[in-house]
C-alpha positions as a Markdown table, in Angstrom:
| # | Residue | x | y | z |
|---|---|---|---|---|
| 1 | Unk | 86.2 | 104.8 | 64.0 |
| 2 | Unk | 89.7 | 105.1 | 63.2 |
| 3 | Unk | 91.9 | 102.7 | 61.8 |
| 4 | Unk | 94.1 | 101.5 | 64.9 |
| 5 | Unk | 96.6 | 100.1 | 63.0 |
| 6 | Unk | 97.3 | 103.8 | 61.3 |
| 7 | Unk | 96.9 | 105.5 | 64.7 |
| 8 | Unk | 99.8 | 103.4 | 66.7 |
| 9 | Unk | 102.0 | 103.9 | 63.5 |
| 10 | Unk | 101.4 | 107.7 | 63.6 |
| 11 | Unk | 102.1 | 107.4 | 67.2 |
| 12 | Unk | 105.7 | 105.7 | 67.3 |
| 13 | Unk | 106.6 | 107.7 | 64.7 |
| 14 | Unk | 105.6 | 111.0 | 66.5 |
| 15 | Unk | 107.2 | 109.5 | 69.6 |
| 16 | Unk | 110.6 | 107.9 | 68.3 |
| 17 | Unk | 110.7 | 111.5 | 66.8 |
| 18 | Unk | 110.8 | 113.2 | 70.0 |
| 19 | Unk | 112.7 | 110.7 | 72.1 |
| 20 | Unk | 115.1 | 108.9 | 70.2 |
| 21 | Unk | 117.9 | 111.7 | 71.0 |
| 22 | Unk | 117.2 | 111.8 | 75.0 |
| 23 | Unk | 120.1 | 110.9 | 77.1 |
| 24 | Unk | 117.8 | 110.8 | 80.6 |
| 25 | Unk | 117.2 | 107.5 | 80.5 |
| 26 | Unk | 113.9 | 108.2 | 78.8 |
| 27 | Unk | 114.6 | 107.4 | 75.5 |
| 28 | Unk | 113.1 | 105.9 | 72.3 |
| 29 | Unk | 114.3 | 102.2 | 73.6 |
| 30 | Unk | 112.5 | 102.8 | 76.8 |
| 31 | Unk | 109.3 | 103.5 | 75.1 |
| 32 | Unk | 109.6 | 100.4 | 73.0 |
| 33 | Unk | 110.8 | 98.5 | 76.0 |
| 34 | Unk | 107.4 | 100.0 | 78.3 |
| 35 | Unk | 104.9 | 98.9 | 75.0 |
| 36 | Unk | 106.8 | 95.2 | 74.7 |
| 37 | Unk | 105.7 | 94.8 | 78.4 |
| 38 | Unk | 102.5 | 96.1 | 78.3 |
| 39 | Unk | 101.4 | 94.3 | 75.6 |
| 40 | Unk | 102.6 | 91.1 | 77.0 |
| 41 | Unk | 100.8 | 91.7 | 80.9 |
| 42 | Unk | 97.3 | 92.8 | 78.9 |
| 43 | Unk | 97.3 | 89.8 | 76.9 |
| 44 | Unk | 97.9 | 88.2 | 80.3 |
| 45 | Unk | 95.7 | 90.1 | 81.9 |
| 46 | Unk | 93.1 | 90.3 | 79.8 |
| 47 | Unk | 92.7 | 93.8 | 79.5 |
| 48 | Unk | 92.2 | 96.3 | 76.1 |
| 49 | Unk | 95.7 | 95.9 | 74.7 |
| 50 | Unk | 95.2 | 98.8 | 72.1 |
| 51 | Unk | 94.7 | 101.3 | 74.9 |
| 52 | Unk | 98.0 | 100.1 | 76.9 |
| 53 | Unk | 100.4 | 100.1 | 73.8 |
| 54 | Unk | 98.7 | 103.3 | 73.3 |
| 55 | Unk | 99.1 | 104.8 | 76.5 |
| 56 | Unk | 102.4 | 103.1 | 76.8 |
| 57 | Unk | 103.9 | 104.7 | 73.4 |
| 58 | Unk | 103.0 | 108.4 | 75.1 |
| 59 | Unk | 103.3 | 108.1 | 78.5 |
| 60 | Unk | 106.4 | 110.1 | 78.1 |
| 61 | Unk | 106.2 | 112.7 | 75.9 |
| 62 | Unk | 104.2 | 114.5 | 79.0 |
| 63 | Unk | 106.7 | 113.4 | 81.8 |
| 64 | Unk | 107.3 | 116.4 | 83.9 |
| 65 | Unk | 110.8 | 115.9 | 84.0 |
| 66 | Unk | 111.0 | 116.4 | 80.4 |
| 67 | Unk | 108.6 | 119.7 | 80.1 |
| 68 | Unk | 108.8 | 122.8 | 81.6 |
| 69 | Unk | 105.6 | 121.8 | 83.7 |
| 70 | Unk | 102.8 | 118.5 | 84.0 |
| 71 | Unk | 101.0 | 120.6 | 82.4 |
| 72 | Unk | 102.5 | 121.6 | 79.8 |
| 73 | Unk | 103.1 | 117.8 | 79.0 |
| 74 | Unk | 100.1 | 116.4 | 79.2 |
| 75 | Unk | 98.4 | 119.4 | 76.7 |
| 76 | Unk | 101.2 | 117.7 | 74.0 |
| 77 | Unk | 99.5 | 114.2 | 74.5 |
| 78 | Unk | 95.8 | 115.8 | 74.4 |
| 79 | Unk | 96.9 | 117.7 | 71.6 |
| 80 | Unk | 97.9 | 114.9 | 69.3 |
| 81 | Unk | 95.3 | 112.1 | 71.0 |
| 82 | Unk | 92.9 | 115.1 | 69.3 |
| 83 | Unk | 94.7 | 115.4 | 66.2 |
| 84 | Unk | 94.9 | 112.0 | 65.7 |
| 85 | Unk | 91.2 | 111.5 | 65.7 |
| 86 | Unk | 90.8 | 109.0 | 68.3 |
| 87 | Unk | 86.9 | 108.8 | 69.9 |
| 88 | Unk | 86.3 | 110.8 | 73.0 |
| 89 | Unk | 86.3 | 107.7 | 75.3 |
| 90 | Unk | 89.6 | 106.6 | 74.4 |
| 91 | Unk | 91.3 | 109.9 | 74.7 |
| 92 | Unk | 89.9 | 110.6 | 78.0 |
| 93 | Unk | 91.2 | 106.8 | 78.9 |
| 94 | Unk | 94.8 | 107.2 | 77.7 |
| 95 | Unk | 94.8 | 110.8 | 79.7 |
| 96 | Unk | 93.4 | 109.5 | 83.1 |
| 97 | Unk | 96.6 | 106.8 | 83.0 |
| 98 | Unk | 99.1 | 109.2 | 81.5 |
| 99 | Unk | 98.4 | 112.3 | 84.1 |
| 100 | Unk | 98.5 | 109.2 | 86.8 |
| 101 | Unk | 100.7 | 106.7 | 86.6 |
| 102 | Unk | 103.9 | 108.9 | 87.7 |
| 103 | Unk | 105.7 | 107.4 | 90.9 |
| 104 | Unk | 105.8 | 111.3 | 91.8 |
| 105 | Unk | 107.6 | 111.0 | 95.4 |
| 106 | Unk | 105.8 | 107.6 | 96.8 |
| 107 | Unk | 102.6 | 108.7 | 95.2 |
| 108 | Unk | 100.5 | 105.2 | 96.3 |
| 109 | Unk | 96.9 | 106.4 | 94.4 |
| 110 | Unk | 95.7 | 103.2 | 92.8 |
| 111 | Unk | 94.9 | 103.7 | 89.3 |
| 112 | Unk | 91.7 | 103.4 | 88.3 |
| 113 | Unk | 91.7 | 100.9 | 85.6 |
| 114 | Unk | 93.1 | 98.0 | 84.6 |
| 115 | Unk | 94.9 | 98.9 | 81.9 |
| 116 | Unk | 96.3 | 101.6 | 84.2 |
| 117 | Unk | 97.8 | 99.5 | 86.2 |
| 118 | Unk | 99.3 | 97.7 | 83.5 |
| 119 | Unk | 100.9 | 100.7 | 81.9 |
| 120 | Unk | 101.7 | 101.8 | 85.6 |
| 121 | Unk | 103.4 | 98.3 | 86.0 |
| 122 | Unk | 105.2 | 98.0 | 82.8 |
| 123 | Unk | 106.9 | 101.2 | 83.4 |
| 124 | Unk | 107.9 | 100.6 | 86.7 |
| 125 | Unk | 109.3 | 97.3 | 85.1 |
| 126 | Unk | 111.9 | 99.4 | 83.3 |
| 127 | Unk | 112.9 | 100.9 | 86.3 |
| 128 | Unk | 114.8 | 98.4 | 88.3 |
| 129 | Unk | 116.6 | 95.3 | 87.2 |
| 130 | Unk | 120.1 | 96.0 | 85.2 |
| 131 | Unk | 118.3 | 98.3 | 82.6 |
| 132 | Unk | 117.1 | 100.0 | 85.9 |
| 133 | Unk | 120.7 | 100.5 | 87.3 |
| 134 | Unk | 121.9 | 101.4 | 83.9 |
| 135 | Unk | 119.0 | 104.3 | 83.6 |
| 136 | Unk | 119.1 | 105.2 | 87.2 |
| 137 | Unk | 123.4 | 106.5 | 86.4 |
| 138 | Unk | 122.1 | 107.9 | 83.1 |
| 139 | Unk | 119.6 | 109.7 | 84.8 |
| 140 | Unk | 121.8 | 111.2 | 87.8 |
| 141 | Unk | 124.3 | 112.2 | 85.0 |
| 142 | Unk | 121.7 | 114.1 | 83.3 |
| 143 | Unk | 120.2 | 116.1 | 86.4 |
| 144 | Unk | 124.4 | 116.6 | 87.0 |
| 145 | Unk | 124.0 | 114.1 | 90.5 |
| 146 | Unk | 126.7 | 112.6 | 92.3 |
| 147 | Unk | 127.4 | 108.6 | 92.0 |
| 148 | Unk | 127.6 | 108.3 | 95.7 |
| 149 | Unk | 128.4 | 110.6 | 98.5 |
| 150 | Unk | 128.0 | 109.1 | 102.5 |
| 151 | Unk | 126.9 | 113.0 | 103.7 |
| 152 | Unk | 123.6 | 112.3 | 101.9 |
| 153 | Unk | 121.6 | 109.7 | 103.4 |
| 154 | Unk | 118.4 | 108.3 | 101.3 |
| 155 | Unk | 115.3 | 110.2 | 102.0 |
| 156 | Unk | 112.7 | 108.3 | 103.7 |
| 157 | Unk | 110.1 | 110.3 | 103.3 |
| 158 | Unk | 109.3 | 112.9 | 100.5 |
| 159 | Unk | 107.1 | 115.5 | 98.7 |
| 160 | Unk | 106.7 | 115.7 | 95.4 |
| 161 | Unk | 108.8 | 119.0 | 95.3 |
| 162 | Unk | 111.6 | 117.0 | 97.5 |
| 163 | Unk | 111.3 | 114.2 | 94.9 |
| 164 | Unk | 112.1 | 116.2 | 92.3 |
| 165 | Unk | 114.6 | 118.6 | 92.7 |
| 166 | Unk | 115.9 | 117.9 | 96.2 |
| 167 | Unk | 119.6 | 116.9 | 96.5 |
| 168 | Unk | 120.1 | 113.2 | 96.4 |
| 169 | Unk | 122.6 | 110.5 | 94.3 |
| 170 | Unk | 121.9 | 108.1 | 92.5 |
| 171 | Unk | 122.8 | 105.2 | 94.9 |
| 172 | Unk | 120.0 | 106.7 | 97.1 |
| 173 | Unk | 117.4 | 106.3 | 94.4 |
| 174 | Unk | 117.6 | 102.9 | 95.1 |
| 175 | Unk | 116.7 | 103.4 | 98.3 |
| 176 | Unk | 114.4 | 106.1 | 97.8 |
| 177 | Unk | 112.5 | 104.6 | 95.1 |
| 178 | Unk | 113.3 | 101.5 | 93.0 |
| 179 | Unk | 113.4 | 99.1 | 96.4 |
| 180 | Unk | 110.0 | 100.2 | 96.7 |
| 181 | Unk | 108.7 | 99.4 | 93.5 |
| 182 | Unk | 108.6 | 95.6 | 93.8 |
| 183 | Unk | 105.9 | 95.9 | 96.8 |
| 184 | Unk | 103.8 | 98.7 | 94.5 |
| 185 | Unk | 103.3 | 96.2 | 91.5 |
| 186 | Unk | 99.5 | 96.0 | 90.5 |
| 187 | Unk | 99.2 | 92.8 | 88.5 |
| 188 | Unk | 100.3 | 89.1 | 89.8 |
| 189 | Unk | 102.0 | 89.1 | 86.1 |
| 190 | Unk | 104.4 | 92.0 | 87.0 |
| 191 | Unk | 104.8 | 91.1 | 90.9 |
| 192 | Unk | 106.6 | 87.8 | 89.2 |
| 193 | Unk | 108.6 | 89.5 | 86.6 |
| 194 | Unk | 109.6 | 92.0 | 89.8 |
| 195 | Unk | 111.2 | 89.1 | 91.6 |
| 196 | Unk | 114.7 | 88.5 | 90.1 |
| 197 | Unk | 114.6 | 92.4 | 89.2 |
| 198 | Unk | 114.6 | 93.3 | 92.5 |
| 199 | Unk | 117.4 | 90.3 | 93.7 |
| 200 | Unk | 120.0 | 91.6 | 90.9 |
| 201 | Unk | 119.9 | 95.2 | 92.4 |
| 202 | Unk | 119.9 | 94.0 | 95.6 |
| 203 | Unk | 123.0 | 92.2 | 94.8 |
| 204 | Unk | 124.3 | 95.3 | 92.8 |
| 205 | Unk | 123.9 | 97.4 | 96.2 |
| 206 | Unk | 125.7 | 94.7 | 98.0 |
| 207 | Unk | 128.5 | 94.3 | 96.1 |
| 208 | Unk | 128.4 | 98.4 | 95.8 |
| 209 | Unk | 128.9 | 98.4 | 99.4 |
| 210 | Unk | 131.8 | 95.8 | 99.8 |
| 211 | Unk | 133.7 | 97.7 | 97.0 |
| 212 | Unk | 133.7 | 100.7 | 98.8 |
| 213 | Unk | 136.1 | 99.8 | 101.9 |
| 214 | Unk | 135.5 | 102.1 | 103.8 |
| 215 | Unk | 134.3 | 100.2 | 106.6 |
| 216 | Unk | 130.8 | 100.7 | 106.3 |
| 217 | Unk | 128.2 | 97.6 | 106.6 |
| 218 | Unk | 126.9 | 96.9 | 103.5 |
| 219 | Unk | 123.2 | 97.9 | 103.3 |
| 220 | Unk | 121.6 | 94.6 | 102.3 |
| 221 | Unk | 122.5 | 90.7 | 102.7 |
């Protein structure tokens, strides 16, 4: 068996390696945030936390956003889960949440574990709230997005093609997304550390709105 100590050192340093320069919002910080709160809602949930800090450290290095296909990520987690020397059951664990977990355009497939959805959950985490607002403009700067235009109205409903490279802004990825995420929490633990997230971007919205004067009503009160 291998040491587990050695093999989540190996992986922070593989990952900080590859992520510590990103400017999408995906960075070295928000892996460390993703494992803090992972680690905290297995404890609380009384799942395997080895596997969710695990899964949590690597979730990203197979993002599709940041490869030139899923694919092509998630053969960079199997590839080092291999190298690393971790038994069979656990690699195939950590690649069922990885190739799973992604929001993906409203994808609502439950994961299949527990520590899943706890990975799935403390991700989601990082997305809203004022590190969510604060990621959701570094994000739209990245993918070269507006701030706000009122000639593109938030997508109700969308494929995963639409979702990813369909013309949006990064006011309506509140709308088309992180609002959403409160009600798609898996764990009691996270749908209580959701609560105030969700109230500070609601009030960011609002006050978005107001300081806009241009007559429109503000989206939410």
């Amino acid at each position: 068996m291998p040491d587990r100590i050695k093999t989540l050192e190996l992986a922070r340093s593989y990952v900080k390696s590859r992520m510590e320069h990103d400017s999408s919002g995906h960075d070295w910080w928000h892996i460390v945030r993703v494992t803090r709160t992972a680690k905290l809602l297995a404890e609380v949930e009384q799942a395997d936390v080895y596997i969710c800090e695990l899964a949590a450290l690597l979730h990203d290095i197979a993002d599709e956003k940041l490869n030139e296909s899923k694919e092509a990520g998630l053969r960079k987690v199997a590839d080092w889960l291999e190298s690393a020397g971790l038994e069979a059951s656990d690699q195939t664990h950590i690649m069922e949440i990885i190739s799973t977990m992604s929001f993906g355009g409203g994808n609502k497939q439950p994961m299949a574990t527990r520590e899943g959805q706890i990975v799935q959950d403390a991700d989601r985490l990082d997305a809203i709230g004022a590190i969510g607002i604060a990621r959701t403009f570094a994000y739209s700067g990245w993918k070269g997005q507006l701030i706000y235009d009122p000639g593109l109205q938030p997508r109700n409903q969308l494929s995963k093609e639409q979702y990813r490279n369909g013309q949006t802004t990064a006011i309506n990825h509140f709308y088309e997304k992180l609002l959403k995420l409160k009600a798609l929490m898996n764990t009691e633990t996270a749908r209580l550390l959701a609560e105030e997230r969700h109230q500070f971007m609601e009030l960011f919205l609002k006050t978005f709105d107001q300081e806009l004067e241009t007559g429109q009503t503000p989206h939410i009160y």
